[in-house]
C-alpha angles and dihedrals in degrees: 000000000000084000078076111045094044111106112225113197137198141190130182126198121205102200135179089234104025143018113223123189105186125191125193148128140213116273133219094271095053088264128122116241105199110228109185136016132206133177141168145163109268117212110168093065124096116182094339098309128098118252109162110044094193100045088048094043086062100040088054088048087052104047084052102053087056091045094047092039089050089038109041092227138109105230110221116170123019140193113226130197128227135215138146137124090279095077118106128164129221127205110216149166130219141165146189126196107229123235102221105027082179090078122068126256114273143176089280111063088039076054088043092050086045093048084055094060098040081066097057118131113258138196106273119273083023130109141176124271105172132014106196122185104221094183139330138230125211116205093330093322112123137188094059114139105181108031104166108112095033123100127244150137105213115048113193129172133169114222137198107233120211112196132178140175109284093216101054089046099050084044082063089046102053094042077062096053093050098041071062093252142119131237112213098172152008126210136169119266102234092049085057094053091041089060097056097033104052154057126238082234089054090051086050103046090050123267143171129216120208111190113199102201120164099257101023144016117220130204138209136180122193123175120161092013092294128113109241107168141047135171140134124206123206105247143077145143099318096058076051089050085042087060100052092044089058094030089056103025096239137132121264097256096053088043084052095047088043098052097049096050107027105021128108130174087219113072090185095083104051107096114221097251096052101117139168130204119222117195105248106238120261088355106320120146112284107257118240108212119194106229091212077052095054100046095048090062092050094045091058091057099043091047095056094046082051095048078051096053097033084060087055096043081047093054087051081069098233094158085062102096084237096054107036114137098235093180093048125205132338116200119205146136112088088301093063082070097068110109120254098009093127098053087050096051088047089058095046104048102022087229130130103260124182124170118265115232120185092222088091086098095017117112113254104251090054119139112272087232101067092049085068118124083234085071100052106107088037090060093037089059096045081053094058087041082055105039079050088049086228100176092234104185143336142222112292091239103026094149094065106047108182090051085062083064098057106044102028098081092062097122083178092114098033098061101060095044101067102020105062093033091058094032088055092043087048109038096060106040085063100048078043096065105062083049109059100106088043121084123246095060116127088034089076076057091071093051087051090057097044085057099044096060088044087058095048091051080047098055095044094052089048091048093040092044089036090060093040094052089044092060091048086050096051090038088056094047092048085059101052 
């Protein structure tokens, strides 16, 4: 029976740079224990919004075979997160007179007041994506945040409103549908993130998330518990790859490559005669980079996605007493990896700034890999699918229970799926580091990537094999 009651949960991030599907479920201590993982490179995304529906649609397939096949479960409705530079807030008031001031105040006149804003006129092409009560008032009485139980004639609030293209949502929502899945909810990236990432102190005290991705950068400001600010800028990681591309003359794969080992947002640290060797392509001379070089040019473009962030941080107000952000910035997203990024938003912004991992509401066994900042957005959505109890997805075979017993400890595609992914990730970067001044650096890269692609070929066989031989089994024993 317990099959039943569990609640199986499910995000899926539709990144710039990745496509993340994400099963878990609460465990007994409140926390979420992640079941199954999926990922994979997303190609039909540009600055957090789909432009291409067939290339997403497989991208999302295949994130959720590796997370079924990881997980043991069918995923059947998601919560996706949106992004994208089409995003704006609004910040509005609203109010309803209340018919029998003589009852107290209930979930249904806060879902009446709601319902009035969601029908707020937009601009045209636009609709709502979150309606979020900020405070409320009571008959002229302001400052109250939980006014449910109180009386009162007048009931008054004022809401941050999120609002997005209709088109480019409803583009998301029908690359879901035709991956065969359902989408049971929406909710703003950076909400998402800001779940995973942060306390409820550090809401109260005042924060703001800043989430890096590889098409956007989301901001969210939170002070007294309440979310206050939203924005998304049009820039990540991938505009930083881009520069490094033009700036060396190399193609995207080796700039990638550069600017995770070797790159740094502050150009002071690199010493002159740091230097790394790329292999010249079809026998072209090998290409010497400068790593001060390198790191100037990241540092140019960090810097301007930071100024970007910093204005809308600076039209929140935070310099205002009331609205100052105690527990500072938190960095997170892929972008938050890059070396050296914190010292250099500190510098920026003269504000506190830590880097946000997701592991804040994971269990506490939980892979090392998942409490990655890169994660953040994905956990946090499994999180909203959780706190909305959205039945995400079920046992593979639910309607015969005692089967489940027998093939679901087959740990057989699991284990090559996290151990030589974070074996190959690992092994090199060590051996690298010694040689950075030497030559033949980024040239080990290639063969990383040569084995990484045999691993993942790998992990879909065993998974696939492992399936196939699992039916026969079953079919065999049926027989017997």
């Amino acid at each position: 029976m317990s099959m039943e009651k569990e609640n199986i949960a499910v995000g899926l991030d539709i990144g710039t740079t990745k496509i993340v599907a994400m099963i878990g479920k609460k465990n007994e201590y409140g926390k979420l224990e992640i079941l199954g993982l999926g990922k994979a490179k997303s190609l039909g995304v540009k600055r957090g919004v789909v432009n291409n529906i067939t290339q997403t649609i497989q991208s999302i397939q295949h994130a959720v075979a590796d997370a079924e096949a990881e997980a043991g479960y069918k995923i059947k409705n998601v919560v996706v997160g949106i992004a994208g530079q089409h995003i704006r807030s609004i910040q509005h008031s609203d109010y309803i007179s209340r018919e029998n001031p003589d009852e107290v105040i209930g979930d249904k006149d806060i879902e009446q007041l709601i319902n009035q804003v969601q029908k707020l006129n937009m601009l045209p092409g636009e609709e709502i994506i979150h309606v979020l009560p900020q405070e409320f008032k009571i008959d002229g009485e302001p400052g109250i945040k939980e006014p449910i139980g109180m009386y009162g004639a007048r009931l008054e609030a004022t809401f941050h409103v999120v609002v997005g293209q209709a088109a480019l949502i409803k583009n998301a929502g029908r690359c879901i549908k035709d991956a065969g899945l359902e989408l049971s909810g929406i909710t703003l990236e950076p909400l998402a993130s800001a779940e995973a990432v942060l306390s409820q102190e550090e809401k109260e005290a005042g924060v703001a998330l800043i989430d890096i991705g590889g098409g956007t950068t989301d901001l969210a400001i939170f002070k007294d518990g309440i979310i206050r600010h939203t924005a998304v800028v049009p820039f990540g990681g991938n505009v930083i790859t881009e520069d490094i591309k033009e700036g060396c003359s190399i193609i995207e794969r080796q700039a990638e490559i550069l600017k995770v080992k070797f790159g740094s947002a502050w150009p002071g640290e690199n010493k002159d005669n740091e230097i790394v060797s790329i292999p010249g392509l079809r026998g072209k001379e090998p290409k010497e980079i400068s790593l001060k070089n390198l790191s100037k040019i990241i540092n140019a473009r960090v810097d301007e996605i930071v100024q970007l962030v910093f204005s809308e941080i600076k039209s929140y107000g935070y310099e205002n007493p009331q609205k100052k952000l105690i527990a500072g910035i938190v960095l997170t997203g892929g972008g938050s990896e890059l070396k050296h990024i914190k010292q250099l938003v500190e510098y920026i912004t003269g504000i506190d700034t830590r880097i946000g991992y997701p592991n804040e509401h994971l269990a506490g066994d939980s892979n090392l890999e998942i409490s990655s900042p890169l994660y953040a957005t994905a956990v946090g959505l499994v999180m909203e699918s959780e706190k909305h109890r959205i039945k995400g997805a079920v046992a593979f075979n639910s309607n015969l229970v005692e089967e489940v017993v027998t093939p679901e400890p087959t740990p057989l595609p699991k284990e090559p799926v996290v151990t030589p992914m974070q074996k190959v990730e690992q092994e090199p970067v060590v051996t690298e580091a010694k040689t950075v001044k030497v030559e033949p650096t980024v040239t080990e890269t290639k063969k990383i990537e040569v084995e990484e692609e045999q691993s993942t070929a790998g992990k879909f066989e065993t998974s696939f094999l492992g399936n196939f031989f699992r039916k026969i089994k079953d079919f065999i024993e049926k027989q017997e």
